[in-house]
N, C-alpha and C positions, 0 to 999 in steps of 0.2 A: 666490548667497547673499543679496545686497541684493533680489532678487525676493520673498522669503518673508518677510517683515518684514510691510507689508502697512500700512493707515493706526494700527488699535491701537497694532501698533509704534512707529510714528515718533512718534506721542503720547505715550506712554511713556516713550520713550529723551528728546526734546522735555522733557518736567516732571522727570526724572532730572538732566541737565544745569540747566534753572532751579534745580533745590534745589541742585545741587552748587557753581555759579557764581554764582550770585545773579543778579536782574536788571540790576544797573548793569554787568556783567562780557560781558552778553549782546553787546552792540552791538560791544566791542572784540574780542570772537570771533569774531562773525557779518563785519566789514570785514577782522580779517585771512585769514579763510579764505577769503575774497571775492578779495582779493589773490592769494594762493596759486592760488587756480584761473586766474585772470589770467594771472600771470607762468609758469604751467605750462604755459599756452594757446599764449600767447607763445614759449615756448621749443619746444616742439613744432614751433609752424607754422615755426621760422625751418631747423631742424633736417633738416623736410621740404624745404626750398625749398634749404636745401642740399644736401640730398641731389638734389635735382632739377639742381641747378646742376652736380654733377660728374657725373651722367648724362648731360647735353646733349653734351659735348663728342667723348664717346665714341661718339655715334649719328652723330652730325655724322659724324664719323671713319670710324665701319662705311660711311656712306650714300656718301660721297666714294671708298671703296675700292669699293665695289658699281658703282656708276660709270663708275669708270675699268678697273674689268673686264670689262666689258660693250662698252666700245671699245676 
């Protein structure tokens, strides 16, 4: 959907927002959506590393039984 937009677009929707928020409004939108993508960022990678974290234990696990079945 965001592929077909195109530079027109984003100049558009861009001067849409300047008239809607005014310039002094711009900088306190533009730092907290800065943020949000941040702490989104953030919350994703720790999400993945957890999820990694309760993978490990369980392979450890299969590798140790693979193992000891073999001897």
């Amino acid at each position: 959907m965001l592929a077909n937009i195109g530079i027109p677009g984003l100049i558009l929707i861009l001067v849409i927002v300047l008239i809607i928020f005014g310039p002094k409004k711009l900088p306190e939108i533009g730092r907290a959506v800065g943020q949000t993508f941040k702490e989104f960022k953030s919350s994703t990678k720790d999400m993945i590393e957890d999820e990694d974290d309760e993978k490990q234990p369980a392979q450890n696990k299969t590798e140790q039984i693979e193992k000891e079945t073999r001897n």
